[in-house]
DSSP file (Angstrom, degrees, kcal/mol; ACC not computed):
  #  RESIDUE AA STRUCTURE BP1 BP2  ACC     N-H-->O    O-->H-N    N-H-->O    O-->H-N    TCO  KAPPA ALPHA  PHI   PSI    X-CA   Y-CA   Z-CA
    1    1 A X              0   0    0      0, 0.0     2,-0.2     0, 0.0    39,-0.1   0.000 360.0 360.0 360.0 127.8   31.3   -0.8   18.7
    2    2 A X        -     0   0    0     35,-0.0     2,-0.1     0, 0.0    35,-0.1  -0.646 360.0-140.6 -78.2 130.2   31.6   -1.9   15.0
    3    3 A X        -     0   0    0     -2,-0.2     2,-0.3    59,-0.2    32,-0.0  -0.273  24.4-168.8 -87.8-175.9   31.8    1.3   12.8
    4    4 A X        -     0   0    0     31,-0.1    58,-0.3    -2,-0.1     4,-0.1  -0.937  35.0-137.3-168.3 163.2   29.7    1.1    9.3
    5    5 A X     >> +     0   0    0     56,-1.2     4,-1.7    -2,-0.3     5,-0.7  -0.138  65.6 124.5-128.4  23.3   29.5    3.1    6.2
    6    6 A X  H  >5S+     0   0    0     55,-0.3     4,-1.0     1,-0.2    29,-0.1   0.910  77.8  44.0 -32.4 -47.6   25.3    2.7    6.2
    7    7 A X  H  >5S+     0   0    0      1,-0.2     4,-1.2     2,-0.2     5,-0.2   0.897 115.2  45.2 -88.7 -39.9   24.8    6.3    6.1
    8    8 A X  H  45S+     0   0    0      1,-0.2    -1,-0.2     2,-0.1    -2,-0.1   0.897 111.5  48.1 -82.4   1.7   27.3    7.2    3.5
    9    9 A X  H >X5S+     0   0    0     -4,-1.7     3,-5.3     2,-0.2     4,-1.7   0.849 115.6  56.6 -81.3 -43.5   26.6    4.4    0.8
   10   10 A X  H ><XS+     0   0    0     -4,-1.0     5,-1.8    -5,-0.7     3,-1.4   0.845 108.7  39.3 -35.5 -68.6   22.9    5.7    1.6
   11   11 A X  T 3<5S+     0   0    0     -4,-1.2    -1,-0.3     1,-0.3    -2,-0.2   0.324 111.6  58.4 -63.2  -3.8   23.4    9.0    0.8
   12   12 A X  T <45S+     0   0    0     -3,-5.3    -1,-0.3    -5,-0.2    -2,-0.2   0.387 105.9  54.9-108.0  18.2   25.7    8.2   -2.2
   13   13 A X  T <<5S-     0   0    0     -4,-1.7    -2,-0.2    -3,-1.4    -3,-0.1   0.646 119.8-111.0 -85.4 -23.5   22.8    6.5   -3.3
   14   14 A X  T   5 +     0   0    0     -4,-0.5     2,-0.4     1,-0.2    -3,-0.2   0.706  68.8 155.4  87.8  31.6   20.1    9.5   -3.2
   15   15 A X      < -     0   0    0     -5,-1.8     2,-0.5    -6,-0.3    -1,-0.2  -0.868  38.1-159.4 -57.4 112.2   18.2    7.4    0.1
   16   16 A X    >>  -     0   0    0     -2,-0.4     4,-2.3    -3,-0.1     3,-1.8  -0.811  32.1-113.6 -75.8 133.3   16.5    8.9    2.4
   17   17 A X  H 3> S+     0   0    0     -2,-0.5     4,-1.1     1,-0.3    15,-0.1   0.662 120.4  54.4 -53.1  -7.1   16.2    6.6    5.8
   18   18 A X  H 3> S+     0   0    0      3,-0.2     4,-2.3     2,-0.1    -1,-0.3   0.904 112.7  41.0 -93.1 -52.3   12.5    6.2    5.1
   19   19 A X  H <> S+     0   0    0     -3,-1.8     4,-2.3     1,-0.2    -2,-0.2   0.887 119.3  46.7 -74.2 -32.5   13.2    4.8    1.4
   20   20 A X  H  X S+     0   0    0     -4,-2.3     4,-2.1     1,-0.2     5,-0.4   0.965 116.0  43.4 -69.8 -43.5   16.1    2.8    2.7
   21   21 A X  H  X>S+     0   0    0     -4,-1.1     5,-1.8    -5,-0.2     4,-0.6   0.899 117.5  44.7 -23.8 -69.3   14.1    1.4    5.6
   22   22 A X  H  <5S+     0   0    0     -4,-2.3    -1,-0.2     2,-0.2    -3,-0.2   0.697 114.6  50.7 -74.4 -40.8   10.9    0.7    3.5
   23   23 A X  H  <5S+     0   0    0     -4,-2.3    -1,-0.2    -5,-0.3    -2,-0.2   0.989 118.9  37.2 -54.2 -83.7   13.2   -0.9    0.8
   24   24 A X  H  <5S-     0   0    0     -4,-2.1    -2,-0.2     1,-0.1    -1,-0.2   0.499 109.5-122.1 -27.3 -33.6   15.1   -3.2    3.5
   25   25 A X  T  <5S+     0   0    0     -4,-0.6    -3,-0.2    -5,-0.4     2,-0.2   0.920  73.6 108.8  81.9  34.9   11.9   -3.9    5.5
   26   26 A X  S   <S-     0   0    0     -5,-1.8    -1,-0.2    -6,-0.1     2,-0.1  -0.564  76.6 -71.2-125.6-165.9   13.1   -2.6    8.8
   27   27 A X        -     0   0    0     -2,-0.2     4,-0.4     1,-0.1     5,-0.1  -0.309  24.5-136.2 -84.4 153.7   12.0    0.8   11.1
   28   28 A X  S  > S+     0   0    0      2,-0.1     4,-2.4     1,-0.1    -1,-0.1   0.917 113.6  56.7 -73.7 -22.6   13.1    3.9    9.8
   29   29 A X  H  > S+     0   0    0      1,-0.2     4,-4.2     2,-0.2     5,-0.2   0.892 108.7  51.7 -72.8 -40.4   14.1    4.4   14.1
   30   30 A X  H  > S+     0   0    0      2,-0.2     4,-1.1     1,-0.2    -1,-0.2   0.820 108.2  48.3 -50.6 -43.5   16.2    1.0   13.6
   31   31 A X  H  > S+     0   0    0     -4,-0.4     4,-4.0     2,-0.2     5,-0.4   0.982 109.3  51.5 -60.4 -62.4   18.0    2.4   10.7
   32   32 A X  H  X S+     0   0    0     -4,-2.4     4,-1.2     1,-0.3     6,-0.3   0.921 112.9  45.5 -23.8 -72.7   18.7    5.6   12.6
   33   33 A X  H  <>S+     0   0    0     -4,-4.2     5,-2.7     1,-0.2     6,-2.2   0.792 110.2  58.9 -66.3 -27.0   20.1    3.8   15.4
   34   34 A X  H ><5S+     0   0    0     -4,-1.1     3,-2.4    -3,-0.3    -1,-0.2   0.951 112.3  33.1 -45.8 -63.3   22.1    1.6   13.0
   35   35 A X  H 3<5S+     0   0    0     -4,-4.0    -1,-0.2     1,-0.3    -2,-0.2   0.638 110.0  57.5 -97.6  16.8   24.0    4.0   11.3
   36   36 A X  T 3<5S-     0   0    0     -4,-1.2    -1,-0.3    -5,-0.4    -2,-0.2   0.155 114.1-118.0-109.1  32.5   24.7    6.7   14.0
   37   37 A X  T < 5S+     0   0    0     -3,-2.4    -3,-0.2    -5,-0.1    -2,-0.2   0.829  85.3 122.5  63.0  38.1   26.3    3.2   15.8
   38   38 A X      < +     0   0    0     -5,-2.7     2,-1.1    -6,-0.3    -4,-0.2   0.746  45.6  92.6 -87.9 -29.0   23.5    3.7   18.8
   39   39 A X        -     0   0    0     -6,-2.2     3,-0.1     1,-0.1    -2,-0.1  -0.477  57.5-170.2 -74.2  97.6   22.1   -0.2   17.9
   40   40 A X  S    S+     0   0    0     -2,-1.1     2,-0.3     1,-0.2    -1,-0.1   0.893  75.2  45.2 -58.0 -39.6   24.0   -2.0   20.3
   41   41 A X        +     0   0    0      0, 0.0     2,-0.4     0, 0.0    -1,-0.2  -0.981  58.1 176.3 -78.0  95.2   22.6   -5.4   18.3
   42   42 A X        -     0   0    0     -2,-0.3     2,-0.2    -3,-0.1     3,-0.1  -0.796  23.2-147.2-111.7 152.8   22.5   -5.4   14.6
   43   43 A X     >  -     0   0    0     -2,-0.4     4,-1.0     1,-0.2     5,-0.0  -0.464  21.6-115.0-103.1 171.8   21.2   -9.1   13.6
   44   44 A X  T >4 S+     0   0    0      2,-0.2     3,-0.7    -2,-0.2     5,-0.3   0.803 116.6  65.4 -94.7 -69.6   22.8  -10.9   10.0
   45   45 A X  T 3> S+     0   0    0      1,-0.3     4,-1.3     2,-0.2    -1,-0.1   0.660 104.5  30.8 -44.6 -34.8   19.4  -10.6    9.1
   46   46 A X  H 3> S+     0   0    0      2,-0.2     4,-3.0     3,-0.1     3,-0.3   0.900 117.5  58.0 -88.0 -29.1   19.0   -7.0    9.0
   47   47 A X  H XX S+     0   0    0     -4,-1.0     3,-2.8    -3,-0.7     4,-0.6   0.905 108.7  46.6 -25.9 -99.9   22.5   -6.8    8.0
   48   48 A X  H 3> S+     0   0    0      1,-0.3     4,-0.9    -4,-0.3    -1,-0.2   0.559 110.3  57.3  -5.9 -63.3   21.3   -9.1    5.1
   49   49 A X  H 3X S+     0   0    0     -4,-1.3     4,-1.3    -3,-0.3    -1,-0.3   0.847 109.8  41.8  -8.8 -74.1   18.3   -6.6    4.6
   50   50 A X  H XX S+     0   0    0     -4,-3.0     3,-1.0    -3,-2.8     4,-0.7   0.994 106.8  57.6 -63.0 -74.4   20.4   -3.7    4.1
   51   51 A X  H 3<>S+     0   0    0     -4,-0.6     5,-2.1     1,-0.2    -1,-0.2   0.699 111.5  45.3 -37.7 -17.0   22.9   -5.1    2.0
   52   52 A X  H 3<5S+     0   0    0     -4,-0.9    -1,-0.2    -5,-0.5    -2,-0.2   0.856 109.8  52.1 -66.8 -49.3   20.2   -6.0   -0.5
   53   53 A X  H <<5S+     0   0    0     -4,-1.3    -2,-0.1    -3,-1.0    -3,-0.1   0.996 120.0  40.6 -53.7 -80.0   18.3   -2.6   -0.3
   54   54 A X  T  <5S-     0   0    0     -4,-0.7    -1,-0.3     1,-0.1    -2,-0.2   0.529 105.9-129.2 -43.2 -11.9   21.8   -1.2   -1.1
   55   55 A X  T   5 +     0   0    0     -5,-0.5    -3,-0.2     1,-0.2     2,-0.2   0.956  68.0 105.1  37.5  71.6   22.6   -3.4   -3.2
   56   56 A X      < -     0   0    0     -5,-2.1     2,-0.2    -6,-0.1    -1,-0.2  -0.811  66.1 -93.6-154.7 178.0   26.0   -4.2   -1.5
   57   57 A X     >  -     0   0    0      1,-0.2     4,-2.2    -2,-0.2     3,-0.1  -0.852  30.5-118.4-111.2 164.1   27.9   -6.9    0.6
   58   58 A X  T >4 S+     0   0    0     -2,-0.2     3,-1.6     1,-0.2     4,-0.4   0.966 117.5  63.0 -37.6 -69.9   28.3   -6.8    4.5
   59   59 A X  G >4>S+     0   0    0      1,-0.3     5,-1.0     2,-0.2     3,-0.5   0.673  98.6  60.0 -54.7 -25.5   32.3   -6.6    3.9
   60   60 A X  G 3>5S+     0   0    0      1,-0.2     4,-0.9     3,-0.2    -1,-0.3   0.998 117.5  31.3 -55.1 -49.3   31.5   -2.8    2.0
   61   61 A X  G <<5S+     0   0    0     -4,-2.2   -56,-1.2    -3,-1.6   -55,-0.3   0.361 128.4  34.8-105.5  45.4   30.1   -1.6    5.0
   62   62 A X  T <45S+     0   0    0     -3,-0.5   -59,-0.2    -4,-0.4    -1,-0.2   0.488 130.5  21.4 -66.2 -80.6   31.9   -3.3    7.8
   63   63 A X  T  45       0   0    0     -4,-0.4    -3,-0.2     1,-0.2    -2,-0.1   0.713 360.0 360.0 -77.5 -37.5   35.2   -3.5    6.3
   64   64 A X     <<       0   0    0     -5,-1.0    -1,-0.2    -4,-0.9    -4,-0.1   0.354 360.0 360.0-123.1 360.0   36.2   -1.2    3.5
């Protein structure tokens, strides 16, 4: 399972999983499962999503 720094860039951002969702265009439930590593699938596309909302690249929260 690939680990991710969704939930802490969020929260150093002042997000709440509903703003980030809504921002990003996914489920807030999607999100959820995203960043507690429960979403067995994450797509480049929501990848892509998020990293926009956040205004970040995959490799911060993948890699770093």
């Amino acid at each position: 399972m690939l680990k991710n720094k969704v939930l802490e860039i969020r929260k150093a951002k002042g997000l709440s999983q509903e703003e980030l969702a809504k921002a990003a265009g996914i489920s807030r439930a999607t999100l959820s499962k995203i960043e507690t590593n429960d979403e067995a699938v994450i797509t480049t596309e929501t990848v892509s999503k998020i990293c926009k909302a956040l205004e970040c690249t995959p490799r911060e929260i993948f890699l770093e």
